[in-house]
MOPAC internal coordinates of N, CA, C and O (Angstrom, degrees):
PM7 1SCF
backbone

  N    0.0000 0     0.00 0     0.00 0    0    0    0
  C    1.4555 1     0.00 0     0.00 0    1    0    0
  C    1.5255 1   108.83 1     0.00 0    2    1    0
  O    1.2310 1   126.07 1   -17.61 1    3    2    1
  N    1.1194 1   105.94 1   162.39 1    3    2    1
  C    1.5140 1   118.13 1  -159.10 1    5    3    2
  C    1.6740 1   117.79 1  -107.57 1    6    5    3
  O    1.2310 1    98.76 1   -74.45 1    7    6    5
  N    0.8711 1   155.74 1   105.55 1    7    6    5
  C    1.3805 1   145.57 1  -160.99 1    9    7    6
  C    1.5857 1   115.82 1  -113.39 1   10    9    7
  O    1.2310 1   121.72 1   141.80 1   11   10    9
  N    1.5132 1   114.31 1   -38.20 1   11   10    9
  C    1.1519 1   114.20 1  -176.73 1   13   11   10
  C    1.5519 1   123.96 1   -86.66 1   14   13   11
  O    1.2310 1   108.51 1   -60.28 1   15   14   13
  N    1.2396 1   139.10 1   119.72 1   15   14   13
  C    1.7773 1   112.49 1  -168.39 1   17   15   14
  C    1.2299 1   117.96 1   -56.22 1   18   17   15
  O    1.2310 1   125.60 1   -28.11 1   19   18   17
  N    1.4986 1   106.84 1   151.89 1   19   18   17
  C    1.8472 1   106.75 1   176.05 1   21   19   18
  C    1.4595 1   117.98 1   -67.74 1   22   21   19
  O    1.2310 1   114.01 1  -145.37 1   23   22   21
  N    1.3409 1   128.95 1    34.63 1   23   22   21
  C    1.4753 1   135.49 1   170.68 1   25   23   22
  C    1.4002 1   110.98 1   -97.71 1   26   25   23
  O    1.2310 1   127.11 1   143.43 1   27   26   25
  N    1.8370 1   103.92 1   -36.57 1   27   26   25
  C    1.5910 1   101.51 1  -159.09 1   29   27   26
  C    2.0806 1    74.07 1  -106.27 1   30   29   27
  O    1.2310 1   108.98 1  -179.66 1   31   30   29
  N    1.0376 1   138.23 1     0.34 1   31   30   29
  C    1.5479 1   128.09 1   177.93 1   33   31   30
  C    1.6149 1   107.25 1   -76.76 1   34   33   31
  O    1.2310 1   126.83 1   145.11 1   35   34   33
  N    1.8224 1   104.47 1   -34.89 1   35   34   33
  C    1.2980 1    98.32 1  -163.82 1   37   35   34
  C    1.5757 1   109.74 1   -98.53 1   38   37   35
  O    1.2310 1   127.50 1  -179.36 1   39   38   37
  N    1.7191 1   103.17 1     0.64 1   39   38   37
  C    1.6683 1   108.04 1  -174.13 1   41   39   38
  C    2.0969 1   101.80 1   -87.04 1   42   41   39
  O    1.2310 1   134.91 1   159.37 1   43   42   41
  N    1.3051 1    88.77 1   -20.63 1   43   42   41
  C    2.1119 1   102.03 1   175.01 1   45   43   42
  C    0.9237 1   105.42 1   -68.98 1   46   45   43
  O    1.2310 1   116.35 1   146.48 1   47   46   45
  N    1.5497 1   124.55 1   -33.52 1   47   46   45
  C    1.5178 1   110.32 1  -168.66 1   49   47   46
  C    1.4296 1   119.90 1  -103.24 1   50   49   47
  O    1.2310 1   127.42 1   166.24 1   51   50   49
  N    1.3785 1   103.33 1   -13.76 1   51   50   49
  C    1.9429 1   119.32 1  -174.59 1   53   51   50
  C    1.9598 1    94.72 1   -38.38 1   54   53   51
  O    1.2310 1   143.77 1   -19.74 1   55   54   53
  N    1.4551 1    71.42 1   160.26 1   55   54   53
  C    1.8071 1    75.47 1   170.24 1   57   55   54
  C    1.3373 1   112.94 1  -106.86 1   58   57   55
  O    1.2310 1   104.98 1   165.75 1   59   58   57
  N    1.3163 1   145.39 1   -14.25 1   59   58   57
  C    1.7693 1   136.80 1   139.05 1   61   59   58
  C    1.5184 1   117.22 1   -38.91 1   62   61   59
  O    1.2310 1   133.12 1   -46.71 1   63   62   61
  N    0.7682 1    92.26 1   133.29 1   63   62   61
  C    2.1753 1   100.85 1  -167.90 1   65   63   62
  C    1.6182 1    98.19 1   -84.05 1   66   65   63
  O    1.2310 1   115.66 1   178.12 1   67   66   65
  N    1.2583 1   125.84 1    -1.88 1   67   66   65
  C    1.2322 1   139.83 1  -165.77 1   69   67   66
  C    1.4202 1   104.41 1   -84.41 1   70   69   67
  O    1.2310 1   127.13 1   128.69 1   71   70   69
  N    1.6563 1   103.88 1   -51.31 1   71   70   69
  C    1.5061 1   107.89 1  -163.36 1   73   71   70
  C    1.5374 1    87.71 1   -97.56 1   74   73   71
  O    1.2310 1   106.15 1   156.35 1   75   74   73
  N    0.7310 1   143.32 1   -23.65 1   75   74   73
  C    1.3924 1   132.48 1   178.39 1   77   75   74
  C    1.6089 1   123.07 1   -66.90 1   78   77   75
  O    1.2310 1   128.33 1   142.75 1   79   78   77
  N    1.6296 1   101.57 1   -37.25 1   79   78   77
  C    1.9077 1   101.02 1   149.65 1   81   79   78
  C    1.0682 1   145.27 1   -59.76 1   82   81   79
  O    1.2310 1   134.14 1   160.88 1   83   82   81
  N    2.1494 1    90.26 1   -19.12 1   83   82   81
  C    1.5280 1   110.33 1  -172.16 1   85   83   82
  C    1.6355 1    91.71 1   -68.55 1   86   85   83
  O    1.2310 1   124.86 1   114.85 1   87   86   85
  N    1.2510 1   108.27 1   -65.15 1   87   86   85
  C    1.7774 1   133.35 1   162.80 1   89   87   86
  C    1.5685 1    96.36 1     7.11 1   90   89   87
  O    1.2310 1   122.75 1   100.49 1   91   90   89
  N    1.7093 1   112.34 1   -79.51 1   91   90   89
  C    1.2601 1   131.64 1  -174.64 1   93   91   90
  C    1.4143 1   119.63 1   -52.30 1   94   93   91
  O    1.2310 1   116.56 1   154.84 1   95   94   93
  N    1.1845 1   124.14 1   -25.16 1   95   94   93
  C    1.6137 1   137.24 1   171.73 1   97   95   94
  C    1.1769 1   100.46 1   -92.06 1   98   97   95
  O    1.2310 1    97.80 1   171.34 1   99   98   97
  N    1.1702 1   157.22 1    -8.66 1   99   98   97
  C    1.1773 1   165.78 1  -152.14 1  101   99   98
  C    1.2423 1   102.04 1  -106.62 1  102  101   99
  O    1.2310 1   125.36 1   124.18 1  103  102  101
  N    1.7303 1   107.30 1   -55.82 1  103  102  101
  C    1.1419 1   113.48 1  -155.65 1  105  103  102
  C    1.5796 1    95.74 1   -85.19 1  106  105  103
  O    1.2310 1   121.85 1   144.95 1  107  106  105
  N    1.4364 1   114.06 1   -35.05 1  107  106  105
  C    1.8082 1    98.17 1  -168.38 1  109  107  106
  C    1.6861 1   104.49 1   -67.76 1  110  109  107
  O    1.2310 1   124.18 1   160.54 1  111  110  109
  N    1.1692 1   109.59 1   -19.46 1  111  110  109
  C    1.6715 1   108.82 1  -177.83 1  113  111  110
  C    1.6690 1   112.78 1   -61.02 1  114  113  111
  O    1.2310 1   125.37 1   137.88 1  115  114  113
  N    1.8427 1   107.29 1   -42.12 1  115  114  113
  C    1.0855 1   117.69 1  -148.33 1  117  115  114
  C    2.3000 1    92.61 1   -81.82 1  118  117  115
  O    1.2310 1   134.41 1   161.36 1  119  118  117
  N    1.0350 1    89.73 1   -18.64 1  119  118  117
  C    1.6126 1   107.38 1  -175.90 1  121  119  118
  C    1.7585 1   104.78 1   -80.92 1  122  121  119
  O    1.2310 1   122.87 1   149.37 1  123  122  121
  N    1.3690 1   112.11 1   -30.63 1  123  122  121
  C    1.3931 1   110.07 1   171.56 1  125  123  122
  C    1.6701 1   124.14 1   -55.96 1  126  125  123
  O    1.2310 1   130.99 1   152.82 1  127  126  125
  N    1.6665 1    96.40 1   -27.18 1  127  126  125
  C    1.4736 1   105.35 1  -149.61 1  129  127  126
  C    1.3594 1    83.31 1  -108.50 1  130  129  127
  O    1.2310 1   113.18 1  -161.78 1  131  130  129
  N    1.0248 1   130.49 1    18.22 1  131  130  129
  C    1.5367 1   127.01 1   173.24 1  133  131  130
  C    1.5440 1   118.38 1   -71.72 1  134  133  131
  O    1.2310 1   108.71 1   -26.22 1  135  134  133
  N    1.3296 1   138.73 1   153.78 1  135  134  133
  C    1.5687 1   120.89 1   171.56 1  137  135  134
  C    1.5811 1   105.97 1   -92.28 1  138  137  135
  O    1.2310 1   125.87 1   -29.93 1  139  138  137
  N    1.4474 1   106.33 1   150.07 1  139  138  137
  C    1.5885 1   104.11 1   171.25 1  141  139  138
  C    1.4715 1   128.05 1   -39.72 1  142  141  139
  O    1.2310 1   124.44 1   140.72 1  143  142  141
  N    1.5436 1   109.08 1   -39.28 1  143  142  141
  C    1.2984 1    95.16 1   173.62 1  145  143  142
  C    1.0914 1   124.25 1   -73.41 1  146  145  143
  O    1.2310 1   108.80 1   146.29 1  147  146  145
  N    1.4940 1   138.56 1   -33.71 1  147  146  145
  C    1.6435 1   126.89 1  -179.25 1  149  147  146
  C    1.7748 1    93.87 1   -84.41 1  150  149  147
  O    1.2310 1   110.70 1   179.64 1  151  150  149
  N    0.9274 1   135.09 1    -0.36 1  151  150  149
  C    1.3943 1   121.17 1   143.02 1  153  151  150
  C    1.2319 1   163.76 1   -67.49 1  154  153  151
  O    1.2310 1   131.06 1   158.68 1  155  154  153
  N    1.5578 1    96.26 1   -21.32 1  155  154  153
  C    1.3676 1   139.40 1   173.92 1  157  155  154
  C    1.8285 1   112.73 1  -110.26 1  158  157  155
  O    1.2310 1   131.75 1  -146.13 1  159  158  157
  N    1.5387 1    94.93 1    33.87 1  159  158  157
  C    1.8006 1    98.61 1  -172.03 1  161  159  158
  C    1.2831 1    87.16 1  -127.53 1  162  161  159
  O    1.2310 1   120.49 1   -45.75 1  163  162  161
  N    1.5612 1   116.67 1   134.25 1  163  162  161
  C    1.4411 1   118.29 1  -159.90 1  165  163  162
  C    1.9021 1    98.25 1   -79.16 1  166  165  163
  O    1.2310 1   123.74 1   140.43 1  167  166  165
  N    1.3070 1   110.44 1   -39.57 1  167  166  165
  C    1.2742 1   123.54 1   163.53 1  169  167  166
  C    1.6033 1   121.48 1   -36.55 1  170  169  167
  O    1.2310 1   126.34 1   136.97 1  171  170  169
  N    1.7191 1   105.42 1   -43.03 1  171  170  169
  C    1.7872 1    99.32 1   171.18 1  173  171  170
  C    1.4797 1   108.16 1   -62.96 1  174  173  171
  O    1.2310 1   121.34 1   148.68 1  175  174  173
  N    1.3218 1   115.04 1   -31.32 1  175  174  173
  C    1.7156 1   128.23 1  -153.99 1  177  175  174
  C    1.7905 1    85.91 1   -73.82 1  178  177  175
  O    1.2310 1   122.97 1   121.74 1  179  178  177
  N    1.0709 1   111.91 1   -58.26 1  179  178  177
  C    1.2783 1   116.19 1  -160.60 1  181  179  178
  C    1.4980 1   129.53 1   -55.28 1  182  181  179
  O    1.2310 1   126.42 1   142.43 1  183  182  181
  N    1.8265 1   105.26 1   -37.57 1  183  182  181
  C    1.1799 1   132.38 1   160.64 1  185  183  182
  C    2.0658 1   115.76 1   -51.41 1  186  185  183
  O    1.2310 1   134.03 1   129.60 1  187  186  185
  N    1.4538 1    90.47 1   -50.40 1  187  186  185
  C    1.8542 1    91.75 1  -169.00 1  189  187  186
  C    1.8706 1    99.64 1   -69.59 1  190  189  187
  O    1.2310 1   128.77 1   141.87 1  191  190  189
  N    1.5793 1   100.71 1   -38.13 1  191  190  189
  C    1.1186 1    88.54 1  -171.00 1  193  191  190
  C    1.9921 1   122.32 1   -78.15 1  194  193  191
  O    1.2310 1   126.99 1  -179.65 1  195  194  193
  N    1.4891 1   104.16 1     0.35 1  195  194  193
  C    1.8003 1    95.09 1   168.28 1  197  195  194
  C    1.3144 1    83.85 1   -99.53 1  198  197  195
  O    1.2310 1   101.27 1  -177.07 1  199  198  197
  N    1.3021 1   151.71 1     2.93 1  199  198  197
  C    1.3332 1   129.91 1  -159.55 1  201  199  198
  C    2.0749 1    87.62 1   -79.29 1  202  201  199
  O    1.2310 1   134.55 1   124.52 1  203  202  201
  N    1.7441 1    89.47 1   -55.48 1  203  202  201
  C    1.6982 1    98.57 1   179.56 1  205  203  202
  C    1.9370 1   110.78 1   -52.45 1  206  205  203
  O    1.2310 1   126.40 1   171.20 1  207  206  205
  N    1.1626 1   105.30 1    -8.80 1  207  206  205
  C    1.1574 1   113.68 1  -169.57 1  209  207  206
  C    1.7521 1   103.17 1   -54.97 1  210  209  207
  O    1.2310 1   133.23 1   103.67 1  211  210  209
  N    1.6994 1    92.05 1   -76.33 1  211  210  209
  C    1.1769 1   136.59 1   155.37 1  213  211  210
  C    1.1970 1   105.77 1   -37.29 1  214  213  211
  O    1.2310 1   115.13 1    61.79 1  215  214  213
  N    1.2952 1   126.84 1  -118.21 1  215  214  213
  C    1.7350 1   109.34 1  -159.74 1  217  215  214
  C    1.6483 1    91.16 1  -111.83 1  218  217  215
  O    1.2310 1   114.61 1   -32.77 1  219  218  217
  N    1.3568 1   127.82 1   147.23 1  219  218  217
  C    1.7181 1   107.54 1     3.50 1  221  219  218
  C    1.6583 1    97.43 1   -74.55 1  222  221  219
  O    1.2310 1   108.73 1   104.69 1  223  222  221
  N    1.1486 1   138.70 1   -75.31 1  223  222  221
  C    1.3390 1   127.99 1   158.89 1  225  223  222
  C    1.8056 1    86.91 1   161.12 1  226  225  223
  O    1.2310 1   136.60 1    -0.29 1  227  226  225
  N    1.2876 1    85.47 1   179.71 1  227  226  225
  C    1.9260 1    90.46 1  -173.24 1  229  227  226
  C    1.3563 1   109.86 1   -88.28 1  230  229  227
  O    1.2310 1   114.54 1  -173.14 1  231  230  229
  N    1.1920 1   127.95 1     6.86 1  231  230  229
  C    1.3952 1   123.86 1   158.98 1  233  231  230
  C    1.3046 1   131.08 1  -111.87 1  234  233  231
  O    1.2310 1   127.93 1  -147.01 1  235  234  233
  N    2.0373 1   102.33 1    32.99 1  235  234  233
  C    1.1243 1   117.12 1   165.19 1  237  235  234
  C    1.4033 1   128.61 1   -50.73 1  238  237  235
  O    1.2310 1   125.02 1   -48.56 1  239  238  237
  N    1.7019 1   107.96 1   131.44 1  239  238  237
  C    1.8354 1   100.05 1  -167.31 1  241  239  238
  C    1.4659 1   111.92 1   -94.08 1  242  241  239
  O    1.2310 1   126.70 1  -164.72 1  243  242  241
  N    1.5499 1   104.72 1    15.28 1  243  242  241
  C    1.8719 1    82.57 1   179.94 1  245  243  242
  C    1.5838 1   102.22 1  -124.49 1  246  245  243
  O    1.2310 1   111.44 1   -63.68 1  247  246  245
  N    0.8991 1   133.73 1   116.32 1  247  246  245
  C    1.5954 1   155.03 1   172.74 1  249  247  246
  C    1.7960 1    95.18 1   -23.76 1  250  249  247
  O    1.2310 1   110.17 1    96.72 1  251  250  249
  N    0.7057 1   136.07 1   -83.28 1  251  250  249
  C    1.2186 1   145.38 1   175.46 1  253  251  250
  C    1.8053 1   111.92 1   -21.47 1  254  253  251
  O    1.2310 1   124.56 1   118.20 1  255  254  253
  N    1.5774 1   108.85 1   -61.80 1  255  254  253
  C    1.5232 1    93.67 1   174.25 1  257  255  254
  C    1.5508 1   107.93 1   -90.74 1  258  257  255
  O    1.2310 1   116.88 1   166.57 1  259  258  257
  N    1.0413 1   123.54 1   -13.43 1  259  258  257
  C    1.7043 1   105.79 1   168.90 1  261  259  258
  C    1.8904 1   106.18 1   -67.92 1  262  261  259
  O    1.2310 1   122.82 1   129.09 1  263  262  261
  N    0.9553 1   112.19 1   -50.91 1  263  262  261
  C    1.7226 1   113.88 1   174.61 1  265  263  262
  C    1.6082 1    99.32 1   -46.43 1  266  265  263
  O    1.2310 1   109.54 1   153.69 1  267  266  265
  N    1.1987 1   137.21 1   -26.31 1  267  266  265
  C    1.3602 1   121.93 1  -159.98 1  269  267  266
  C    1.7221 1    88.30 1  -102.32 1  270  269  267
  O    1.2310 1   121.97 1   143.55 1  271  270  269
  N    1.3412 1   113.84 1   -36.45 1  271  270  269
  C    1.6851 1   110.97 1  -178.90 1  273  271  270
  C    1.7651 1    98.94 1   -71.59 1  274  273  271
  O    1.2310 1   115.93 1   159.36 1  275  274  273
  N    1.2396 1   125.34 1   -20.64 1  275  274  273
  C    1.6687 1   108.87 1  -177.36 1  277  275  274
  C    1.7620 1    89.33 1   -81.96 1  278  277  275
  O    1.2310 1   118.28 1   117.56 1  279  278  277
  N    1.0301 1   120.89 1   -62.44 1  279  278  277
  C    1.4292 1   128.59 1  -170.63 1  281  279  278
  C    2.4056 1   109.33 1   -33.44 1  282  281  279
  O    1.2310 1   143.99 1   129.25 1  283  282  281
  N    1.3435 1    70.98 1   -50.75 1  283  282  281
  C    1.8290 1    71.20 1   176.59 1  285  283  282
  C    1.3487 1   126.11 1   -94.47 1  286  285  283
  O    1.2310 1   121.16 1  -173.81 1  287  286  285
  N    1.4528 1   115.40 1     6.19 1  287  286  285
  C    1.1167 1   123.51 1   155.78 1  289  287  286
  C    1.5139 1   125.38 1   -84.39 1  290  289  287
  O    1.2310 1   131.79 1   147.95 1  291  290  289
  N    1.5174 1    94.85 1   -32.05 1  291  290  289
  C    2.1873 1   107.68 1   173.90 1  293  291  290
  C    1.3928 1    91.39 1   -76.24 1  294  293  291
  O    1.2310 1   105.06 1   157.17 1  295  294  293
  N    1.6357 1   145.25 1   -22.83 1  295  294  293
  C    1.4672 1   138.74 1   177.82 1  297  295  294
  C    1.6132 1   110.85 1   -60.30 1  298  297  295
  O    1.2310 1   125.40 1   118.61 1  299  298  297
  N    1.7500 1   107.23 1   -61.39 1  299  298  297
  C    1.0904 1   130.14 1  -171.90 1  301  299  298
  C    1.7191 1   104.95 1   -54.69 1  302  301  299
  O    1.2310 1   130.91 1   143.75 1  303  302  301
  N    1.1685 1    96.56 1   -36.25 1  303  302  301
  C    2.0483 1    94.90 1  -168.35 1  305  303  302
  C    1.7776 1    99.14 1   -85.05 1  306  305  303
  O    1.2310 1   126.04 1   148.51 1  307  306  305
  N    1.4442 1   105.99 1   -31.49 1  307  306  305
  C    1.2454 1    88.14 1   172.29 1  309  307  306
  C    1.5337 1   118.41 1   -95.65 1  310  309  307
  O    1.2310 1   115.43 1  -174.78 1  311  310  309
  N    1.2995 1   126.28 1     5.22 1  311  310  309
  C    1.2741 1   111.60 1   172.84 1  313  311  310
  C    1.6932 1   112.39 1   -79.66 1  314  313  311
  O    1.2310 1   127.72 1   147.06 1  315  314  313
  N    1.6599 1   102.75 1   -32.94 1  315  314  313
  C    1.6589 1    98.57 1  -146.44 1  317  315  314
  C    1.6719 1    85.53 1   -86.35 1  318  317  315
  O    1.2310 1   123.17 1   144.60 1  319  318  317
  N    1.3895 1   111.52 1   -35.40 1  319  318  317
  C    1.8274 1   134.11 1  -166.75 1  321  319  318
  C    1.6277 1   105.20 1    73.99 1  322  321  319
  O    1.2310 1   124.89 1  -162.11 1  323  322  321
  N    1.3091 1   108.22 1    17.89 1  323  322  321
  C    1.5067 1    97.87 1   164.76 1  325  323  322
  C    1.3094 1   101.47 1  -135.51 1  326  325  323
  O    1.2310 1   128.73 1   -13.00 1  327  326  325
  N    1.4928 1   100.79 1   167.00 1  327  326  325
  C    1.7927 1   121.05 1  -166.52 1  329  327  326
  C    1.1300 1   113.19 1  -163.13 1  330  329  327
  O    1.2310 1   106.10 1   -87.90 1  331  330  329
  N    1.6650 1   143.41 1    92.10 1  331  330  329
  C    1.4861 1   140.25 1  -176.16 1  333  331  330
  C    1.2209 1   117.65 1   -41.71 1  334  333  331
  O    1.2310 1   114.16 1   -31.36 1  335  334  333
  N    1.3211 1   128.66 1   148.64 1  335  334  333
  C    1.5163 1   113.60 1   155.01 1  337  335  334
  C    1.9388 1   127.15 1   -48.06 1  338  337  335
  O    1.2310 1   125.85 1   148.00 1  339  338  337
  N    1.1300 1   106.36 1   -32.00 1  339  338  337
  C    1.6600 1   112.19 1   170.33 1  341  339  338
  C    1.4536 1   107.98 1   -54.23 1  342  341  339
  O    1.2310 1   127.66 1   106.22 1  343  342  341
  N    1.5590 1   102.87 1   -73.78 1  343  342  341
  C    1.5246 1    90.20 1   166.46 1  345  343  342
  C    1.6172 1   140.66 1   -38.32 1  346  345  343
  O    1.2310 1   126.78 1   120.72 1  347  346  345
  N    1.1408 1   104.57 1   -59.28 1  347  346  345
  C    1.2297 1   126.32 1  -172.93 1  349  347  346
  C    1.8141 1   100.95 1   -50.85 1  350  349  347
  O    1.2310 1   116.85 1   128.71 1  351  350  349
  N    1.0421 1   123.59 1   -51.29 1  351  350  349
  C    1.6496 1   131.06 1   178.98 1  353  351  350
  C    1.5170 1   108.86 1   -75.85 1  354  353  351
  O    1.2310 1   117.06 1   177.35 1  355  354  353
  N    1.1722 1   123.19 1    -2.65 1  355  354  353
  C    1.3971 1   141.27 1   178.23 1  357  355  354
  C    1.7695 1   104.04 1   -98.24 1  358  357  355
  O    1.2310 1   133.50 1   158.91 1  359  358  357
  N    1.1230 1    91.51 1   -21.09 1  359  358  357
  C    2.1317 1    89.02 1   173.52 1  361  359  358
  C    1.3813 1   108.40 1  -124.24 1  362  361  359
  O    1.2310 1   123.93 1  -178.43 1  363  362  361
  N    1.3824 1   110.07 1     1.57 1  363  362  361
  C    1.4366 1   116.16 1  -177.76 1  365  363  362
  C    1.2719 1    87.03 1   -82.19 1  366  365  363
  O    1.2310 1   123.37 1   117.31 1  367  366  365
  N    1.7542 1   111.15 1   -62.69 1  367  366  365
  C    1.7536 1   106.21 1  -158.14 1  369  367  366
  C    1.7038 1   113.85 1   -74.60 1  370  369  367
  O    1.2310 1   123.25 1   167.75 1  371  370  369
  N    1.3452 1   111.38 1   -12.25 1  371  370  369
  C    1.7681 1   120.96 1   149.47 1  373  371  370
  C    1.7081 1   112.10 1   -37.89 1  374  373  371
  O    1.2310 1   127.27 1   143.26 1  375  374  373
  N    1.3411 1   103.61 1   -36.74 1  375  374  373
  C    1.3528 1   115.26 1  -166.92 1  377  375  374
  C    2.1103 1    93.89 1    63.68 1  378  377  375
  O    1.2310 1   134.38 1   -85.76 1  379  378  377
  N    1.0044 1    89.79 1    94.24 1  379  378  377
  C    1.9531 1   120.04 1  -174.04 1  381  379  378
  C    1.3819 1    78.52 1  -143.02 1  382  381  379
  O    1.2310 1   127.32 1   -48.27 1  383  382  381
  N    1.5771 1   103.51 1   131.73 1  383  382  381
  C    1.6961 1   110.49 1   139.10 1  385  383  382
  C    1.3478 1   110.97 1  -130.35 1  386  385  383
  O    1.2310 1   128.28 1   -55.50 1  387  386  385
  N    1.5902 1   101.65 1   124.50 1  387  386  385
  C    1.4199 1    97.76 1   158.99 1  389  387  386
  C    1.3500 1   131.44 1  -131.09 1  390  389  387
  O    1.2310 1   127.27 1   -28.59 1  391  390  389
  N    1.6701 1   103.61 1   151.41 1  391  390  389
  C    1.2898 1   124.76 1  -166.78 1  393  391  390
  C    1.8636 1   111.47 1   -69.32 1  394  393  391
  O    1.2310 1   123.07 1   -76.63 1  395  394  393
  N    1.6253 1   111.72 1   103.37 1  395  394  393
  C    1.4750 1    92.89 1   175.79 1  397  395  394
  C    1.5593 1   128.85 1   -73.81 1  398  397  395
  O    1.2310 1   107.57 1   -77.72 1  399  398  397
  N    1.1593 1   140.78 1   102.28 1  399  398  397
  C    1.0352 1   100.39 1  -158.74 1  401  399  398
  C    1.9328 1   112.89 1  -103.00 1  402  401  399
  O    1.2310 1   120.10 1   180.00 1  403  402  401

């Protein structure tokens, strides 16, 4: 199942590094307007995070949108405060570290 709209799916995957940050602003906006409960469902968490898996993916080459994919992923863990183990080994083996704080 699908959670994110196909506007901010197809701006992650573009091949301009431009629209693909746009993508990333897109996406933390589109995550604001979310309700607590599908936010706090380890299943929403799990979905955004192979979505980032997938595009742009962790072997994004431009510094700029990988910094914006670590940045909204330390948002996401600290907004919802939960993270599955699936996920969680899914940004581990990205080689992602994040800081809980």
């Amino acid at each position: 199942s699908q959670i994110l709209p196909d506007t901010i799916i197809k701006k992650l995957g573009n091949s301009s590094w431009k629209e693909r940050l746009t993508g990333m602003d897109e996406l933390s906006e589109f995550i604001d307007t979310l309700s607590s409960d599908i936010l706090n469902n380890s299943n929403t968490i799990d979905l955004i995070i192979r979505q980032l898996e997938n595009k742009p993916g962790w072997k994004e080459s431009n510094v700029q949108v990988l910094s914006s994919v670590f940045n909204f992923i330390t948002k996401l863990v600290q907004t919802t405060k939960i993270i599955s183990k699936p996920a969680c080994l899914v940004v581990v083996q990205g080689k992602i570290i994040i800081i809980f704080l």
